[in-house]
Each structure stands twice: as C-alpha cells, then as structure tokens.
C-alpha positions, 0 to 999 in steps of 0.5 A: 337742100344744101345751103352755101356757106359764105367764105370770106377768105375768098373774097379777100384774096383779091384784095390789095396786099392779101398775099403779101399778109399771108406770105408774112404769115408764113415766114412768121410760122417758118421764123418761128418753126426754125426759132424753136428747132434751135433751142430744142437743140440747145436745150438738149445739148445743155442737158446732154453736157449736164448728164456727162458732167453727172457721170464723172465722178463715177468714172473718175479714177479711184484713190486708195485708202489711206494705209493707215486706215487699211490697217486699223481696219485689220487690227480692229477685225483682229480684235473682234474676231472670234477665237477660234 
C-alpha cells in the first residue's frame, strides 16, 4: 500500500504572491548565474595578461656581450688550454 506524500509546494502556489517569490528567485539565480560568468572572465583575462606579461622577457630582444668580456673570456680559455 502506497502512502501519498504531503507537498506542501503545492498548496503554496495558490497563495497570493507565490509566483512573484519564485519568479525573484529566479532572476537571483540568472543575476547570479551572469554575475559569476563575468568574473570567471575577467579572472581568466587577468591571468592571461599576467602569462603574457611572464613570457616577455623570454622573447625580448637579446643584447651582446660586452667586447670586453668577449675577449677576456678568449684570453683566459687561451691561457688555460692545454699545449699542444
């Protein structure tokens, strides 16, 4: 034997008022659906403006040595290379 379950959601749908409440709760949830939406998006444009910011230095433009350093460097693999 199967017993019915009381629902009251149901007797308060004919209530006064009952479907502006669940009509406000629904645009809370969309508000809050959109809300979260943009700062998921702004939160992964910032990080993707960080890793490009990250990534510069590794595709700069390299500078030369100095010459005399370049040249220093020569004169002491000079001196320590073996006779031959």
């Amino acid at each position: 034997m199967a017993f019915g379950v009381p629902f009251p959601m149901s007797e308060d749908i004919t209530r006064p008022g009952a479907t502006m409440i669940a009509m406000l709760n629904f645009a809370t949830l969309v508000f809050t659906t959109l809300f979260a939406a943009a700062a998921a998006g702004a939160f992964h444009w910032l990080l993707l403006r960080a890793m490009f910011v990250l990534m510069r230095p590794a595709t700069a433009r390299r500078l030369n040595a100095p010459t005399h350093l370049v040249r220093g460097t020569a004169q002491l693999a000079q001196a320590f290379a073996p006779e031959r």
